[in-house]
N, C-alpha and C positions, 0 to 999 in steps of 0.2 A: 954621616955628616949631621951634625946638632942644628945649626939653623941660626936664627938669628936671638941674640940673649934677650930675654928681660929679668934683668937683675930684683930678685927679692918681691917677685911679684906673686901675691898670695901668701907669704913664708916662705918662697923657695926661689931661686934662679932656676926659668923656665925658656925654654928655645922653641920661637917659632920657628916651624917647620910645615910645607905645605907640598903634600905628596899628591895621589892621587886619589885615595881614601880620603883626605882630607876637604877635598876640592868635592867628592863624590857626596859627604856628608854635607857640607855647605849649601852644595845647589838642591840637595832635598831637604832639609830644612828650610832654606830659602824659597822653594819652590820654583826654583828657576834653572834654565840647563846651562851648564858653565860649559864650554868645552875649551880641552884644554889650548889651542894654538889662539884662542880671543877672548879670553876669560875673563879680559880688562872691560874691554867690550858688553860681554855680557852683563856682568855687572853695572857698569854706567846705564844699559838700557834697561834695566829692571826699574820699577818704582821699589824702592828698599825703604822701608821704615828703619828708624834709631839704634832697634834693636838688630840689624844688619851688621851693625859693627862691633859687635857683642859676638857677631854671631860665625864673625871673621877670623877674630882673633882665638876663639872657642875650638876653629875646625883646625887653626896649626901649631895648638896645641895639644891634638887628639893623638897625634903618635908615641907619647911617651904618658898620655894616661887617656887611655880611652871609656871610662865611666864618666869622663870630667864633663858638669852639666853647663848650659850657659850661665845659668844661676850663680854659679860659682866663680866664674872670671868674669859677670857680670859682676860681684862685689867687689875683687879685684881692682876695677877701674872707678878711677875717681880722680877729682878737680888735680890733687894733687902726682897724677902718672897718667892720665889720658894723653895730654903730648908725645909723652915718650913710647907711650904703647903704640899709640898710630903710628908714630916714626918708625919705630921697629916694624911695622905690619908696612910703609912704603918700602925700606930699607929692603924688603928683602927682594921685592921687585925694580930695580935699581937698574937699568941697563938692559930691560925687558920689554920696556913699556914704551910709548915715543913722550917727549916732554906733555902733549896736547892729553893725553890720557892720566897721567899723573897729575895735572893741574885741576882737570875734571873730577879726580877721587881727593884730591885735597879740598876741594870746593865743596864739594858733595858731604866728608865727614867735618867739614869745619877745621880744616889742618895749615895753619898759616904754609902761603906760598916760600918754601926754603928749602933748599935742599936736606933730605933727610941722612940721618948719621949711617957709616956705611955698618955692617956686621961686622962684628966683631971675631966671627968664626963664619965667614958666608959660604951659603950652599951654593956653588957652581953647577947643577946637574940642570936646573931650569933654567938658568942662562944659558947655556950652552944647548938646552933641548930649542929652547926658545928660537935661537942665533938659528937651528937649521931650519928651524919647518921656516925662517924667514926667506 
């Protein structure tokens, strides 16, 4: 399963994707423990600096190049695709989350309250892991 697109981002169409190495690398770079059945959670309760969100979209997409530094999708994002990147980064938790915890990470990265666009190719495996530990 590819994940969710971002079209031409860096030079290339790249798919978030957030497994559990992915989530594994995040909360230790972030220094925080994610786990995975409230990971929403965790995150809302950490105090995250700016570069959290760098550092978000950095861990999914570690599965298909895992040398890839923040630095690098760090330049990646700018005035002109930050919208679309955050959307792509709620998109992929879409049906996982309750409204109350989406509106808090919209708030939190500065993400206008809107429904974000669905994937284009969407991974069902954490919805559906999601849907039973509920």
């Amino acid at each position: 399963m590819k994940g969710t697109l971002l079209r031409d981002f860096g030079g290339a169409d790249r798919y978030l994707r957030y497994d559990f190495n992915a989530w594994a690398a995040i909360g230790d770079r972030l220094g925080i423990k994610i786990r995975f059945a409230s990971f929403q959670d965790d995150l809302l309760n950490a105090p995250l600096p700016l570069s959290a969100l760098r550092t978000l979209i950095w861990g999914g997409l570690l599965h298909a190049e895992p040398d890839l530094t923040e630095q690098q999708v760090g330049a990646w994002i700018d005035e002109d695709n930050m919208l679309d990147v955050f959307q792509a980064f709620f998109s992929r938790f879409d049906g996982t989350s309750s409204p109350e915890v989406q509106a808090a990470l919209r708030t939190a990265m500065g993400v206008p309250d809107e429904a974000p666009p669905r994937a284009s190719e969407p991974e069902t495996v954490l919805a559906e892991a999601a849907g039973a530990m509920s």
